[in-house]
C-alpha positions as CSV (number, residue, x, y, z in Angstrom):
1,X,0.0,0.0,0.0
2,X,1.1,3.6,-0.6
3,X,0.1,6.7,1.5
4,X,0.7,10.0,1.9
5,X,0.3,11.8,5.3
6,X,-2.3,14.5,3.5
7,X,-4.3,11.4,2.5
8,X,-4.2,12.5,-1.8
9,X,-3.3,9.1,-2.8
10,X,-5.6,6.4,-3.7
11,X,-4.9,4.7,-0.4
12,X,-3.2,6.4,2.7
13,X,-2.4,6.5,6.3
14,X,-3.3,8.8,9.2
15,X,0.7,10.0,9.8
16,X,1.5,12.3,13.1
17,X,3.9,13.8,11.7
18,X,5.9,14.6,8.5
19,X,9.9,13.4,8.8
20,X,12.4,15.7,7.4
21,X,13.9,14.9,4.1
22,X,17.2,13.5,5.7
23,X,15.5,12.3,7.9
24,X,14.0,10.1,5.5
25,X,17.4,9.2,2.9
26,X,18.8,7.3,6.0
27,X,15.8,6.0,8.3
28,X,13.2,5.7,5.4
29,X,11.3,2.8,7.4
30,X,11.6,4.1,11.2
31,X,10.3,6.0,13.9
32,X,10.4,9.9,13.9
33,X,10.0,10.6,17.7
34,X,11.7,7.5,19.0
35,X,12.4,8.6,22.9
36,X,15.4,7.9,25.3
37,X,14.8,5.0,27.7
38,X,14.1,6.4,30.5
39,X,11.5,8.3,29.2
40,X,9.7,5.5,27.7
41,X,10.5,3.3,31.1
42,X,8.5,6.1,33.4
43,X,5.8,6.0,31.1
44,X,5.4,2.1,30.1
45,X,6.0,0.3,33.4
46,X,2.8,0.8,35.0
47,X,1.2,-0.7,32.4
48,X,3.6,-3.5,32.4
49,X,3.4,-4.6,35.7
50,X,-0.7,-4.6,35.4
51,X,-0.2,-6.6,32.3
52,X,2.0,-9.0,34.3
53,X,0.5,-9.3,37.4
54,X,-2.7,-10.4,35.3
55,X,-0.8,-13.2,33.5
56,X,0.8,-14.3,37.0
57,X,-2.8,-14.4,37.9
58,X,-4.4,-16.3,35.1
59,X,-1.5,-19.3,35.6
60,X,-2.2,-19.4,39.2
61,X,-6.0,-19.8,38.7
62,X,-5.2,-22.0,35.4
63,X,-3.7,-24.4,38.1
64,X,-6.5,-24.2,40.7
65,X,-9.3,-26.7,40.8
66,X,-12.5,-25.8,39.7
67,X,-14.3,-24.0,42.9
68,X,-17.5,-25.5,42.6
69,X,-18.6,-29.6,42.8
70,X,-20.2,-29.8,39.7
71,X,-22.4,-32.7,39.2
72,X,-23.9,-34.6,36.3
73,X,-25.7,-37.4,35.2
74,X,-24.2,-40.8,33.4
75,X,-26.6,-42.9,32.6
76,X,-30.6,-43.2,32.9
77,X,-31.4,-46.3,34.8
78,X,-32.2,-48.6,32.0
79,X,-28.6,-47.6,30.6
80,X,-29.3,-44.9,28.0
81,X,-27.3,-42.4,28.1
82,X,-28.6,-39.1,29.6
83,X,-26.8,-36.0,27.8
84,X,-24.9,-37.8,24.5
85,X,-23.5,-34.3,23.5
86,X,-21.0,-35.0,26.6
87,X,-20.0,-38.3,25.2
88,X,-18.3,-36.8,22.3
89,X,-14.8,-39.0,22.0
90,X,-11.5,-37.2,22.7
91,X,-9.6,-35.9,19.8
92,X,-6.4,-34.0,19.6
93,X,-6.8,-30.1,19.0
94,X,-7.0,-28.3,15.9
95,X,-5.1,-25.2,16.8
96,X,-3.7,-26.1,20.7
97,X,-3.9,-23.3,22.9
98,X,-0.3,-22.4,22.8
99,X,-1.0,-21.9,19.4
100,X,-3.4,-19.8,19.4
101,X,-2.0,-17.9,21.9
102,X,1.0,-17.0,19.3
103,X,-1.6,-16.5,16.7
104,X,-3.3,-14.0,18.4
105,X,-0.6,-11.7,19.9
106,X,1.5,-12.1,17.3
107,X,-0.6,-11.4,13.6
108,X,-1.6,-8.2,15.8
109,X,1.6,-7.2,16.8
110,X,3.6,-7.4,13.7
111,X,0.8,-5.7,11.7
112,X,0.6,-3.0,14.3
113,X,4.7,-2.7,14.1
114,X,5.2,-2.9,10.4
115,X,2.3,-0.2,10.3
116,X,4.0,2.3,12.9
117,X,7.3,1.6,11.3
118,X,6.5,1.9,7.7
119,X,3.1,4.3,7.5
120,X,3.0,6.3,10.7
121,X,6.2,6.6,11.5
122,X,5.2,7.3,15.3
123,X,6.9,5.5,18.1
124,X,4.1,6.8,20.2
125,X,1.6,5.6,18.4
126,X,3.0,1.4,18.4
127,X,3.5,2.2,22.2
128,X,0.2,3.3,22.6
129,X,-1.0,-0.1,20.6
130,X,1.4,-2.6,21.6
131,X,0.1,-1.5,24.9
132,X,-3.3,-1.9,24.2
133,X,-3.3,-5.0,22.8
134,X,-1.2,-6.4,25.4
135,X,-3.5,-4.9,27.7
136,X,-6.6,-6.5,26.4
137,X,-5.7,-10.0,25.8
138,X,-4.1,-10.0,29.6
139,X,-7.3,-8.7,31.2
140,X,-9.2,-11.2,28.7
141,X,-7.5,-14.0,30.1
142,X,-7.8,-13.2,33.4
143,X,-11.3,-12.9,33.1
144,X,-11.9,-15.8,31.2
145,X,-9.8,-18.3,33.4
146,X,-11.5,-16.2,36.6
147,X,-14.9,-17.6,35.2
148,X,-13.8,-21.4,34.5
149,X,-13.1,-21.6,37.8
150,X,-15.5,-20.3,39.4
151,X,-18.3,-22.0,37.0
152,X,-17.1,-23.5,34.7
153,X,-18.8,-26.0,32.8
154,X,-18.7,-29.9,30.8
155,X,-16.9,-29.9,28.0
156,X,-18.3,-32.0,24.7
157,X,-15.8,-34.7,25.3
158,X,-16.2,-34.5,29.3
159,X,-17.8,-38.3,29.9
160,X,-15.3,-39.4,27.2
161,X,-12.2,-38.3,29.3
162,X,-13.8,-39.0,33.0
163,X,-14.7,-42.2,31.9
164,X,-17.0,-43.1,34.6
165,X,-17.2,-46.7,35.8
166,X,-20.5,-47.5,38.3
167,X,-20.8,-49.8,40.9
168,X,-22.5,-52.9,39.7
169,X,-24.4,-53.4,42.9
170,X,-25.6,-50.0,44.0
171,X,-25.8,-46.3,42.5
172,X,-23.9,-43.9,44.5
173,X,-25.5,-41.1,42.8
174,X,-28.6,-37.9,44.1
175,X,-31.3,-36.7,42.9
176,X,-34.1,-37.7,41.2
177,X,-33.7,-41.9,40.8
178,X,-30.0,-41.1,42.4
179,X,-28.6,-40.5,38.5
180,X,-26.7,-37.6,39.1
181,X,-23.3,-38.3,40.6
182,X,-19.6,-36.1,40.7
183,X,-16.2,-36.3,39.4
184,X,-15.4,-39.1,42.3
185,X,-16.4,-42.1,40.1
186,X,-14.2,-40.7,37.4
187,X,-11.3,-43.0,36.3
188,X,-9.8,-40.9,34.0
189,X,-6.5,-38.7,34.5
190,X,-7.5,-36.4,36.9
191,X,-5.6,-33.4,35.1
192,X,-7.5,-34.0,32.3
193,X,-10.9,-34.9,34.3
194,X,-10.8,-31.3,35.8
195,X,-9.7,-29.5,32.3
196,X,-12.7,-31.0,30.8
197,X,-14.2,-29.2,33.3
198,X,-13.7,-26.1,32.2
199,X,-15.7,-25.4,29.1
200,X,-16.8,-21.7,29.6
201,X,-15.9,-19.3,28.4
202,X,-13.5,-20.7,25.2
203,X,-10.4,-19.2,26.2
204,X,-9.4,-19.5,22.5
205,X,-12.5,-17.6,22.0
206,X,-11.9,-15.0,23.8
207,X,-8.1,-14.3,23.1
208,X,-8.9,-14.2,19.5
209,X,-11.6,-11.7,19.2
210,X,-9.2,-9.4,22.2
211,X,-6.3,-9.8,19.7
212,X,-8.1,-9.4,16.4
213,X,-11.0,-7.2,17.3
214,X,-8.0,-4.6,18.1
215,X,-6.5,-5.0,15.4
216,X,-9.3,-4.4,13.3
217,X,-10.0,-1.2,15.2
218,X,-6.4,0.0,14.3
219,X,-7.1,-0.8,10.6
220,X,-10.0,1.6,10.9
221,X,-7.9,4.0,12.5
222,X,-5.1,4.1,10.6
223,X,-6.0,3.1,7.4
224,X,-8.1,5.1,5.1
225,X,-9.1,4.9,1.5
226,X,-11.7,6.2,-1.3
227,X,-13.0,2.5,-1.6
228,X,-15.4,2.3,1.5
229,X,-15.9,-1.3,0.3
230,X,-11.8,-1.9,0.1
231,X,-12.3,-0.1,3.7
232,X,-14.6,-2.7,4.8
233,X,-12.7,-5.7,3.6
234,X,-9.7,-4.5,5.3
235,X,-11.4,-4.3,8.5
236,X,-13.6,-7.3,8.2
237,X,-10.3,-9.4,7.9
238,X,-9.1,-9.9,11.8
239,X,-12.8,-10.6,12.2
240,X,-12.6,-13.3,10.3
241,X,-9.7,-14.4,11.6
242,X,-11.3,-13.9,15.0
243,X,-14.7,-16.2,14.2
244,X,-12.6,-18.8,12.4
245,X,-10.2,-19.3,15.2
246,X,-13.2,-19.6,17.5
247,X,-15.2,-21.7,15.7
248,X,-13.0,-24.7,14.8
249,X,-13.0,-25.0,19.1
250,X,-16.6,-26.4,18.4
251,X,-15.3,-28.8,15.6
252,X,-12.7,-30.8,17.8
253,X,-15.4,-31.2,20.4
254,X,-13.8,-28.7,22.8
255,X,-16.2,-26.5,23.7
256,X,-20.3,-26.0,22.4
257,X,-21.2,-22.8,20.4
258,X,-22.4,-21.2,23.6
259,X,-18.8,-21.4,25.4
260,X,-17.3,-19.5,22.1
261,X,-20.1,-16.6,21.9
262,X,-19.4,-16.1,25.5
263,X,-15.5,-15.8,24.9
264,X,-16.0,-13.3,22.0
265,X,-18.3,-11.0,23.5
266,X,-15.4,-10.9,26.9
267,X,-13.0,-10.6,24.4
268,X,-14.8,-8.1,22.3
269,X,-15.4,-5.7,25.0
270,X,-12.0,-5.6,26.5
271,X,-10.6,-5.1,22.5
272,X,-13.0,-1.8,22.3
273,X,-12.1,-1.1,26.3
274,X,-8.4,-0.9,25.7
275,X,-8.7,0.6,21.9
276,X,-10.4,3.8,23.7
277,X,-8.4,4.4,26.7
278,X,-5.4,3.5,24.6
279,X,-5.4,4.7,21.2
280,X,-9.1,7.0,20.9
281,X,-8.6,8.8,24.2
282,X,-4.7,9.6,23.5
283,X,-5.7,10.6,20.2
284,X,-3.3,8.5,18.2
């Protein structure tokens, strides 16, 4: 894509400011206001030590066992099973969460970079987005992983993984006709017994519309051309992204449609939280 800062070309980009021409023959692809470090230091590490106490967080929670004693049923009592949508059989991830985690700090964070670096030209402006997005998909997390474990939820694959076995000579279960039992008759691994636990909200879900949702903010931002359909494509990209990366978690039996709307509607709200008080209210 070509720009021009006064925006007379087909396509351009919203620029803060306009390099000198020297500036230019040597640096033609860098920052014009790059600071010192300690300047950059006194105004970034608050926001790096919220970002990092909330991913301390989320892997301390990640680790904890789910808070409340969910129960469920097995079996009816002439053997049919009661909810077949948990039975679903255990199948290695499309996109693991590590993955996905790369996926959706990364596509972000180079755009944003290549953008500040070759378009806008503002050192500012990255920080201000790198910060955001970092920002949003910490929070995200930590909100996400604060819910599994405090309700949590069956995952499709969940009876497949516990792998109940029942007494032969009595039912241990409550309830109505004593079907409903807990994770106790489980004799799966118990790692995995308590993941499965875990459905909502997708945390796949929710990192990918924090990540991509920015991004397409940004796009809208800083992008600008005559084309309002080109416009429209360019934002509707991430978003894409976004829904595809949260959908396939419905394919592998990881999680049901409901656990990925909730993730992208967290994720979605801290990705237009963090744009504004980032990026909109610093007027980059």
């Amino acid at each position: 894509m070509e720009g021009t800062a006064d925006g007379d070309g087909p396509d351009s980009i919203r620029t803060p400011s306009e390099p000198s021409r020297s500036y230019r023959r040597f640096f033609p692809y860098w920052w014009v206001d790059t600071p010192k470090f300690a300047k950059w230091w006194t105004a970034s590490w608050p926001d790096l030590l919220v970002t990092t106490l909330c991913c301390v967080a989320g892997l301390i929670i990640m680790q904890a066992p789910p808070l409340t004693q969910r129960m469920f049923p097995v079996t009816f009592n002439n053997g049919n099973v009661v909810y077949p949508l948990d039975a679903y059989p255990r199948v290695t991830e499309i996109i693991p969460t590590w993955q996905s985690g790369i996926i959706c700090f990364f596509v972000p964070f180079f755009f944003i970079l290549f953008t500040s670096m070759v378009f806008v030209r503002g050192f500012w402006d990255m920080h201000n987005a790198m910060t955001g997005l970092s920002s949003a998909l910490a929070i995200t997390s930590l909100f996400q992983v604060f819910i599994k474990w405090l309700i949590g939820g069956f995952r499709p694959h969940f009876l497949r993984t516990c792998n109940p076995v029942m007494p032969s000579t009595y039912r241990p279960g409550f309830g109505l006709q004593t079907i409903w039992v807990d994770r106790t008759i489980c004799t799966g691994n118990p790692g995995d017994v308590l993941e499965a636990m875990r459905s909502f909200p997708s945390g796949h879900s929710s990192a990918a519309f924090a990540g991509f949702i920015f991004l397409a903010l940004y796009i809208n931002a800083k992008y600008t051309t005559r084309s309002v359909s080109l416009r429209l494509a360019y934002v509707a990209t991430p978003i894409l992204i976004a829904t595809l990366l949260a959908a396939i978690k419905t394919t592998d039996y990881y999680h049901y449609w409901y656990d990925t709307v909730g993730g992208a509607i967290i994720g979605t709200l801290f990705a237009f939280g963090a744009f504004y008080l980032f990026l909109h209210a610093e007027g980059a």
